[in-house]
LOKOLTOR-647086 format. One record per residue (C-alpha): residue number from 0; residue in one letter; x, y, z. Coordinates in steps of 0.05 Angstrom, whole numbers, always signed. Layout:
<atoms>
ATOM    nr   rest       c1       c2       c3
ATOM   NUM      A        X        Y        Z
...
</atoms>
This chain:
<atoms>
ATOM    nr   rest       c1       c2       c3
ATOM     0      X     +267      -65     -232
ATOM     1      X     +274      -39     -154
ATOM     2      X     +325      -97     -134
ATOM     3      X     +314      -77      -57
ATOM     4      X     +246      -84      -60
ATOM     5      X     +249     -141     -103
ATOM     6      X     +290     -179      -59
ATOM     7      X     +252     -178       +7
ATOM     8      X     +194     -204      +26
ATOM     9      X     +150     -145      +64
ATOM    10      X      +79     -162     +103
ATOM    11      X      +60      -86      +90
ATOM    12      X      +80      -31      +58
ATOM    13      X      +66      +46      +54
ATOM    14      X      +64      +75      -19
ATOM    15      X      +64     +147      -43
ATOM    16      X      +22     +157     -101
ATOM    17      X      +47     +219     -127
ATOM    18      X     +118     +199     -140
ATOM    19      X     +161     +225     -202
ATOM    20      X     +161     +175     -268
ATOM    21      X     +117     +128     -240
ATOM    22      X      +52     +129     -188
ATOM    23      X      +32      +92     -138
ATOM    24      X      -22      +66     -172
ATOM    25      X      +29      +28     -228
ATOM    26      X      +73      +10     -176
ATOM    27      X       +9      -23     -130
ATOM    28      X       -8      -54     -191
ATOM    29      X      +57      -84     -211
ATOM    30      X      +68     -107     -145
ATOM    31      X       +1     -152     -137
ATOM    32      X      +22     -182     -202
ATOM    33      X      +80     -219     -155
ATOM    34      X      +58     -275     -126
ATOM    35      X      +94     -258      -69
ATOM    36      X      +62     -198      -57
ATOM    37      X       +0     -223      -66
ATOM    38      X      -23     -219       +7
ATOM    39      X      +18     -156      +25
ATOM    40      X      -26     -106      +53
ATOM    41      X       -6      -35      +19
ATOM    42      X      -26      +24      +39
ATOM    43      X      -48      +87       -2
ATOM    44      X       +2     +149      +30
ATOM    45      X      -31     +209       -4
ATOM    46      X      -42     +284       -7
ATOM    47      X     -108     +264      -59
ATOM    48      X     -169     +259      -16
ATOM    49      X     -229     +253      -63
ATOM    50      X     -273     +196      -74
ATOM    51      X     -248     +179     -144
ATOM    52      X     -177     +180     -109
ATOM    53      X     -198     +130      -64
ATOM    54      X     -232      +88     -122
ATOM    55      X     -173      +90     -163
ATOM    56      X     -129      +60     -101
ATOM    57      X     -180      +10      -93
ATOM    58      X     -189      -10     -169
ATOM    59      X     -106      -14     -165
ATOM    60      X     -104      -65     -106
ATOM    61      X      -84      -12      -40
ATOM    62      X     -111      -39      +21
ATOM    63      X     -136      +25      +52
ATOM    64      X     -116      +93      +27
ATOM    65      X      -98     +145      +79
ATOM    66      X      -90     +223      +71
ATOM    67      X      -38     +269      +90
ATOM    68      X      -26     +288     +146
ATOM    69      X      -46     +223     +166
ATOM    70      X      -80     +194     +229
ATOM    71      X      -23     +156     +268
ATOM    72      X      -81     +119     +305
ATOM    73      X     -118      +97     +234
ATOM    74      X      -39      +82     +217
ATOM    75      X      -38      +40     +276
ATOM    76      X      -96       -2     +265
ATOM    77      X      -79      -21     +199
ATOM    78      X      -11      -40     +218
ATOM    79      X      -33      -79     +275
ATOM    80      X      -88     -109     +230
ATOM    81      X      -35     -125     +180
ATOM    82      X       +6     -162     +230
ATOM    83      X      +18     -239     +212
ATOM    84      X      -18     -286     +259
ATOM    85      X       +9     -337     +287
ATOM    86      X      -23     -390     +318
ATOM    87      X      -32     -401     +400
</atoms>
């Protein structure tokens, strides 16, 4: 089941919820059952906007959920807050 993704390693990710035969939800959900993906911050990439919208992205492990059209700088803090540390 999605080989490419499967076979990398990502630090973040930006997931579509409505997407055909499956949702984001499912897929955020099937991906935090990897241990691998465990720490991944994903983000919710959405046109749904409504409180129970952003509960359901919470309840299925998202990170933060963002609304179309999104923010670029709200984009750009997560992504830089997302960023691996390294140490000095």
């Amino acid at each position: 089941m999605w080989p490419l993704l499967l076979s990398e390693q990502y630090g973040r990710m930006l997931l579509d919820i409505g997407l055909p035969r499956l949702n984001g939800y499912d897929v955020c959900r099937h991906l935090r059952e990897q241990p691998w993906a465990a720490q991944m911050a994903i983000v919710a990439v959405t046109g749904w906007g409504q409180e129970n919208d952003r509960e359901r992205a919470r309840a299925a492990g998202f990170k933060a959920h963002l609304v179309k059209p999104l923010e670029y700088p709200k984009l750009e803090e997560l992504i830089t807050e997302s960023a691996p540390r390294h140490p000095a």
